[in-house]
Kinemage of the C-alpha trace (Angstrom):
@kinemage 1
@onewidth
@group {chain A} dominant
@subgroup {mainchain}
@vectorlist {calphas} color= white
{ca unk a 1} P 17.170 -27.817 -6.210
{ca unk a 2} L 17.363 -24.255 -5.211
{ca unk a 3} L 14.132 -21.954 -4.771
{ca unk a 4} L 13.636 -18.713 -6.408
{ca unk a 5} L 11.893 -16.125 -5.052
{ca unk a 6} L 11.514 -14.316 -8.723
{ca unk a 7} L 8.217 -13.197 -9.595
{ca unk a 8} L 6.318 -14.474 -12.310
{ca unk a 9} L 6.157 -11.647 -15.421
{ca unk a 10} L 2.891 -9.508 -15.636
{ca unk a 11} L 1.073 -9.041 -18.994
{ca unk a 12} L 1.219 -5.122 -19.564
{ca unk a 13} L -2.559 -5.395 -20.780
{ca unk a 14} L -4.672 -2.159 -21.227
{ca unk a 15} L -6.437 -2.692 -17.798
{ca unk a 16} L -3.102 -2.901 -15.947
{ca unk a 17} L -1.905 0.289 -17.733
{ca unk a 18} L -5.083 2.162 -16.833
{ca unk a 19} L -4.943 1.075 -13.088
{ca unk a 20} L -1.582 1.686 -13.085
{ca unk a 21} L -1.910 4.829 -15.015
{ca unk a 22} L -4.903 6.211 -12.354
{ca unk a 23} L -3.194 5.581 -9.289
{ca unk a 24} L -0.019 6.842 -10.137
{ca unk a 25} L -1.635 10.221 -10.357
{ca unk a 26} L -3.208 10.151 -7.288
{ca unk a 27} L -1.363 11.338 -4.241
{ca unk a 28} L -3.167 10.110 -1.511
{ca unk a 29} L -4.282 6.183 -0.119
{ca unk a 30} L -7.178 5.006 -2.090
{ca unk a 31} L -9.724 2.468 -1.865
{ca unk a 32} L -10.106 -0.182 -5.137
{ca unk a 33} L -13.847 0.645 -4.961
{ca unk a 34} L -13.011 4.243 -5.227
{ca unk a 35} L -10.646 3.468 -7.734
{ca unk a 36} L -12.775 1.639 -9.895
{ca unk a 37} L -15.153 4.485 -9.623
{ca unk a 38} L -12.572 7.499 -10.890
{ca unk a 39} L -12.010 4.696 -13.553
{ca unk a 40} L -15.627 4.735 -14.561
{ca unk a 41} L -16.252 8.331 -14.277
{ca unk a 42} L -13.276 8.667 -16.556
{ca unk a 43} L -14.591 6.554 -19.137
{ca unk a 44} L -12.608 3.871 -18.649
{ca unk a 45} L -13.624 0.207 -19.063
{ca unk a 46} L -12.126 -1.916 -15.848
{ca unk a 47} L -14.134 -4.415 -13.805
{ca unk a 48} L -14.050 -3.732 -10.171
{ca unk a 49} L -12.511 -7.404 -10.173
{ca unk a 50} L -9.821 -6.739 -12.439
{ca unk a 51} L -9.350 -3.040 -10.592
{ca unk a 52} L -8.738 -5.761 -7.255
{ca unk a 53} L -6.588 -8.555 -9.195
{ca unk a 54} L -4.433 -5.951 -10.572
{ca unk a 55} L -4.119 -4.126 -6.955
{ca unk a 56} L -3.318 -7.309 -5.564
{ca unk a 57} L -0.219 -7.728 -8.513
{ca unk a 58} L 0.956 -4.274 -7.891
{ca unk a 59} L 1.029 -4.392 -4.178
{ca unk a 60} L 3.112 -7.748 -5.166
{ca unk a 61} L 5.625 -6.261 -7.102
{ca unk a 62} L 6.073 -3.562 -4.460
{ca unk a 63} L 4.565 -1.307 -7.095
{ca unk a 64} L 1.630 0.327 -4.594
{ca unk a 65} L 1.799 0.695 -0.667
{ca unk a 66} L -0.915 -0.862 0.656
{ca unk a 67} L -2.230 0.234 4.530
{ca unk a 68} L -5.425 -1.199 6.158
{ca unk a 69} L -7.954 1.283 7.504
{ca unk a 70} L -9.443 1.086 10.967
{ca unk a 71} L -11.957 -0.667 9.520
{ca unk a 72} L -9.843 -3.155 7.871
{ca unk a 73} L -10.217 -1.967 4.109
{ca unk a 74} L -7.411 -2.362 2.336
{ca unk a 75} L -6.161 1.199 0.767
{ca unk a 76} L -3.665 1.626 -1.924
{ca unk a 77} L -1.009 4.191 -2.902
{ca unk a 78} L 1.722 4.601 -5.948
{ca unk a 79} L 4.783 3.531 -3.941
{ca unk a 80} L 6.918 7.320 -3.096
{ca unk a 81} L 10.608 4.720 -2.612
{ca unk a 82} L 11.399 1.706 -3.949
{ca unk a 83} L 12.180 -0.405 -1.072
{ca unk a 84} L 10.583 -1.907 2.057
{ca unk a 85} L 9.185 0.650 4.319
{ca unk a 86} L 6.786 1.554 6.606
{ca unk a 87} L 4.041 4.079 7.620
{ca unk a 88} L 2.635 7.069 10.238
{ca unk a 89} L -1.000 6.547 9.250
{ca unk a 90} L -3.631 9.004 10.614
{ca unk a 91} L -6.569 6.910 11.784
{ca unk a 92} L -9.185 9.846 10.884
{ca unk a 93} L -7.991 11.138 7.352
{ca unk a 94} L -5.606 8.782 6.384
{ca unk a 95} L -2.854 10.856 5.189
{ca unk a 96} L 0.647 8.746 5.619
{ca unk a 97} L 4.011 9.364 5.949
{ca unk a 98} L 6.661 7.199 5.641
{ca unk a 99} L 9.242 5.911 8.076
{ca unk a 100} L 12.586 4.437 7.409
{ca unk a 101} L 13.278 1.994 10.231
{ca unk a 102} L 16.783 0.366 9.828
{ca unk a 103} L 16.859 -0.901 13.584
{ca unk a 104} L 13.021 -2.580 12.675
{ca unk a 105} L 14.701 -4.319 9.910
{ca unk a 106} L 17.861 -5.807 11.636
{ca unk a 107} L 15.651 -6.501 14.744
{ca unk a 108} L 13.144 -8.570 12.554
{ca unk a 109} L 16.386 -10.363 10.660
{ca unk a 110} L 17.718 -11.242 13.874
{ca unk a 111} L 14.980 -12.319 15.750
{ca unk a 112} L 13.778 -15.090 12.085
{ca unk a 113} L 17.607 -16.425 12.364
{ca unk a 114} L 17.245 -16.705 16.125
{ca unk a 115} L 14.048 -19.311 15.694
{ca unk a 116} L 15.968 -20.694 12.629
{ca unk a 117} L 13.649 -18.837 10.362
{ca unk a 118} L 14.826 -17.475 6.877
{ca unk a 119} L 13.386 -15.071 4.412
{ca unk a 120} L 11.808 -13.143 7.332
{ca unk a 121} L 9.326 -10.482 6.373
{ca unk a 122} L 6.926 -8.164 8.587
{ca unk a 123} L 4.433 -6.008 7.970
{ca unk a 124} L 4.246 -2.849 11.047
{ca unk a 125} L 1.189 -0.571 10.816
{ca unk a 126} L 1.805 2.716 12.928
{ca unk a 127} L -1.474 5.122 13.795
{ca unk a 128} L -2.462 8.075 15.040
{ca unk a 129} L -4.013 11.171 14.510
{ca unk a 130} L -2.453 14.156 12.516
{ca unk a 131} L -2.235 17.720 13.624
{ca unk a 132} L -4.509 18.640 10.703
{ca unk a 133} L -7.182 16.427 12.426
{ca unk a 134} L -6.501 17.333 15.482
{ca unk a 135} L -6.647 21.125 14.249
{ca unk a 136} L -10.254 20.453 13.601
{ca unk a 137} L -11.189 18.410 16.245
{ca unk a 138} L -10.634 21.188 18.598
{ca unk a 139} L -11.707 23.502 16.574
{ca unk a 140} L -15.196 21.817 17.066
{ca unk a 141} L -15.081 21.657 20.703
């Protein structure tokens, strides 16, 4: 019997449209906490529970980016391409960019099929610290 990889259908209920709905006007990483609260001061009705299952189903579908912080919060963004990719995160701010890496992805095929391994996925986080922060860090000094 062969295995699919297909993803089970998502209800479109009036939660998932609102998260949805919120964080695809956003244009920066956010947390769900700070979701849920620009949900709230909104008006809008969504459990912070909810706000995380539907995160969690999003991120899933490759719907949102999702990036860890230093501190090893999750952080979510409305996805800017459509396939697997990566990120330049800046450790201080957190604003992103996103890196296309076809050399990562052949590397990380060839290595699975080396060990025998199918269906090979990775996850690369890339940090540093933007100019912008940079900018102002000296500009302390």
């Amino acid at each position: 019997m062969a295995e699919t990889s297909a993803k089970p259908e998502v209800r479109n209920t009036k939660q998932r449209r609102t998260v949805k709905a919120t964080i695809d006007g956003l244009e920066d990483f956010i947390s769900a906490q700070d979701l849920h609260q620009l949900m709230l001061s909104r008006g809008e009705s969504v459990s912070l529970a909810t706000t995380y299952r539907i995160l969690q189903s999003l991120a899933e579908h490759n719907e949102v980016d999702v990036l860890k912080t230093a501190d090893g919060e999750a952080i979510y963004r409305k996805c800017q391409v459509e396939h697997h990719h990566h990120h330049l995160l800046c450790r201080s701010c957190g604003a992103a960019e996103e890196l296309e890496v076809p050399d990562l992805e052949e590397w990380a095929s060839e290595i699975g099929a080396k060990f025998g391994f199918s269906d090979v996925q990775h996850v690369i986080e890339v940090t540093g610290i933007c100019s912008n922060c940079r900018a102002k860090e000296k500009g302390r000094s």
